[in-house]
C-alpha positions in Angstrom: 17.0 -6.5 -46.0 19.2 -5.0 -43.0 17.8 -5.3 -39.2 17.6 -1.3 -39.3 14.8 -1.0 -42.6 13.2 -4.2 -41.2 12.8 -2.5 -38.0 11.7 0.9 -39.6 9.3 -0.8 -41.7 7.8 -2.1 -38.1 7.6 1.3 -37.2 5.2 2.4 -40.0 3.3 -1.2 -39.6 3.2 -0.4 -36.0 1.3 3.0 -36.6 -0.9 1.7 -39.2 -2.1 -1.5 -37.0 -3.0 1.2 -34.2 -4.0 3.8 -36.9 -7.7 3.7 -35.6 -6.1 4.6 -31.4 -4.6 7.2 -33.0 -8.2 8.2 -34.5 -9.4 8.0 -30.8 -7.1 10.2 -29.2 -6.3 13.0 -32.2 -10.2 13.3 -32.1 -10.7 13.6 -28.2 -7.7 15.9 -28.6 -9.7 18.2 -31.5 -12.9 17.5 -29.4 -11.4 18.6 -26.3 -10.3 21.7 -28.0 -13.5 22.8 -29.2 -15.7 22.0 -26.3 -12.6 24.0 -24.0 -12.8 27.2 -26.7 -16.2 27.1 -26.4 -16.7 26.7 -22.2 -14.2 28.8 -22.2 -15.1 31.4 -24.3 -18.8 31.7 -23.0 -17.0 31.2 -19.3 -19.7 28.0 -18.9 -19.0 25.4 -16.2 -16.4 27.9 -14.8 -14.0 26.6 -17.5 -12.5 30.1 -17.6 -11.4 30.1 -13.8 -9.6 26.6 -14.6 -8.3 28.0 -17.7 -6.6 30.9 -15.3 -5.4 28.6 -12.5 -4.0 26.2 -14.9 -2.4 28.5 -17.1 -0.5 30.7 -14.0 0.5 27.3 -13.1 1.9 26.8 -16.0 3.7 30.4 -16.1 5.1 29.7 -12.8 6.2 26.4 -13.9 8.4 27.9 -16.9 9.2 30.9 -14.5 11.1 28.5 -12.1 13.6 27.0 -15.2 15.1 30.3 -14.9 15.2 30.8 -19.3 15.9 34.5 -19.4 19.1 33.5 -18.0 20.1 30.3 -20.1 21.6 29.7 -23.2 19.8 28.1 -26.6 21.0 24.2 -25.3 20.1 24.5 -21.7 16.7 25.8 -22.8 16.4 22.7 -25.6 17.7 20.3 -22.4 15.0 22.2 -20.2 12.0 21.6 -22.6 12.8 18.2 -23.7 13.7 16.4 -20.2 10.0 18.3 -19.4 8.0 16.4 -22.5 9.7 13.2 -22.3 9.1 13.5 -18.6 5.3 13.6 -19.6 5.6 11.2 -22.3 7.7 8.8 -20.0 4.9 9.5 -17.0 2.0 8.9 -20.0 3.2 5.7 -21.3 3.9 4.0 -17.8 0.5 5.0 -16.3 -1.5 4.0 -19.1 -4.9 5.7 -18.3 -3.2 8.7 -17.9 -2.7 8.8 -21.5 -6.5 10.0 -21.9 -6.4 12.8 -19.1 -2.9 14.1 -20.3 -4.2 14.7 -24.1 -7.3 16.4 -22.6 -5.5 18.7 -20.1 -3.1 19.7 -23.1 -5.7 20.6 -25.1 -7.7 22.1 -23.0 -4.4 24.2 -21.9 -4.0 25.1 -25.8 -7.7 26.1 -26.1 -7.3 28.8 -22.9 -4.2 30.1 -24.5 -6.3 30.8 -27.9 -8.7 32.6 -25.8 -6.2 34.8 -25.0 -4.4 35.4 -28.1 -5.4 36.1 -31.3 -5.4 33.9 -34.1 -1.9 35.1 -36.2 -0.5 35.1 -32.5 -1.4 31.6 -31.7 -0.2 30.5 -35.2 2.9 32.1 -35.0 3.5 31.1 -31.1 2.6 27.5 -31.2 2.4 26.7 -34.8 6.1 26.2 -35.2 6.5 23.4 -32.6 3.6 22.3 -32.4 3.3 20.6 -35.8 5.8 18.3 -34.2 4.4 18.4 -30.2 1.1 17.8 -30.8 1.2 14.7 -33.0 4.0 13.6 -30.3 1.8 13.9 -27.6 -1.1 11.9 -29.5 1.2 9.4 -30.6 2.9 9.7 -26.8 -0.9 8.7 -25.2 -1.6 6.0 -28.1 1.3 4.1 -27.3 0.4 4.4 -23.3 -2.9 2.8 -24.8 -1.5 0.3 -26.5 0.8 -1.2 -23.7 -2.9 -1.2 -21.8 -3.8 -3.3 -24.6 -1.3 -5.6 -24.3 -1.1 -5.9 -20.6 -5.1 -6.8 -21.2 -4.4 -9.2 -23.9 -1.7 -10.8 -21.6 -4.0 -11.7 -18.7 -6.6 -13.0 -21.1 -3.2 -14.8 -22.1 -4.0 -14.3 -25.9 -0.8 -15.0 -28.2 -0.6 -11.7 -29.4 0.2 -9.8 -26.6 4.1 -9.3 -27.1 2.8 -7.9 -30.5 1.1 -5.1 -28.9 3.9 -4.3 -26.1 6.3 -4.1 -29.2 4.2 -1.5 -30.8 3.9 0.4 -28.3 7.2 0.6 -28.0 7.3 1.8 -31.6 5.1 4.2 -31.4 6.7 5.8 -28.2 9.8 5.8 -30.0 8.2 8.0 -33.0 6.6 10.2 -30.3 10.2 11.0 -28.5 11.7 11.8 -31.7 9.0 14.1 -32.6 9.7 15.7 -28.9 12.6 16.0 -29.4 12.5 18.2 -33.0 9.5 20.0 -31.3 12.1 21.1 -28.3 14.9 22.3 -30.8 12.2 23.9 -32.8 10.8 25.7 -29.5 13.7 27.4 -28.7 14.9 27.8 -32.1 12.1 29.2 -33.7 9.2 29.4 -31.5 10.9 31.5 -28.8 12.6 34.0 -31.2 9.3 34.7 -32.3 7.6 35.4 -29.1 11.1 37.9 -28.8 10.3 39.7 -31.7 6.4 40.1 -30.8 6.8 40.9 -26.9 
């Protein structure tokens, strides 16, 4: 067996040892989805009035990368340096992993309050099939190194194990970014063209 198969084959052993972190964080993801929708929705805990400041943040934030005046690459280039910029930031600062998944959903749960349904589909579905799972798998492997920092100063054996996992699992979580960027702008923006 080449180096390459063995190595992918560590990949897919990698996400099945850590199966039940992913678990964790896709269901604090959902959870944090739900409870948002709902808060929002019945504006409880003034989670509407976060919803808006965190979303014009967010519009201001894609205002100032200038897109109306960019071509199809430079917008790719844009959206992906921004998400591996988060998963980068995610994976190094380990318990940030927890609060980035539950910021991000509850972003996604303000911006279903303010669409409707065949809108959000059609305006997030497209890319996010492949964001969303990257940003879990971008927080589990920012979990994982915690692990095996943790297993290194209890100095069990196992430790390197975990750091190369992690590693792994980032690796699955950039390439997901970076399908979920081309898909953005190839797909996902045309869309929002078309029902603007």
């Amino acid at each position: 067996m080449s180096k390459e198969v063995y190595e992918i084959l560590e990949i897919f052993d990698a996400l099945k040892r850590h199966k039940n972190t992913i678990y964790l964080v896709s269901t604090i993801f959902l959870a944090t989805f739900l409870f948002s929708y709902v808060f929002i929705y019945y504006d409880m805990f003034q989670f509407r009035y976060f919803g808006d400041l965190m979303y014009e943040s967010f519009k201001i934030k894609v205002q100032s990368f200038s897109i109306e005046n960019k071509g199809p690459f430079e917008i790719i280039a844009i959206i992906l340096a921004n998400n591996l910029f988060v998963a980068a930031f995610t994976y190094i600062i380990m318990f940030f992993a927890l609060i980035n998944i539950a910021v991000n959903s509850y972003l996604l749960a303000y911006v279903f309050y303010l669409t409707n349904p065949l809108e959000f589909i059609l305006l997030i579905g497209p890319h996010g099939i492949f964001e969303i799972p990257a940003l879990i798998l971008a927080a589990t492997s920012g979990l994982v190194l915690s692990m095996s920092i943790i297993k290194k100063f209890r100095k069990e054996k196992h430790y390197k194990d975990y750091f190369k996992d992690s590693l792994r699992i980032f690796l699955v979580s950039v390439i997901l970014f970076v399908v979920a960027a081309f898909v953005e702008v190839l797909v996902t923006y045309q869309i929002a063209l078309r029902i603007a």
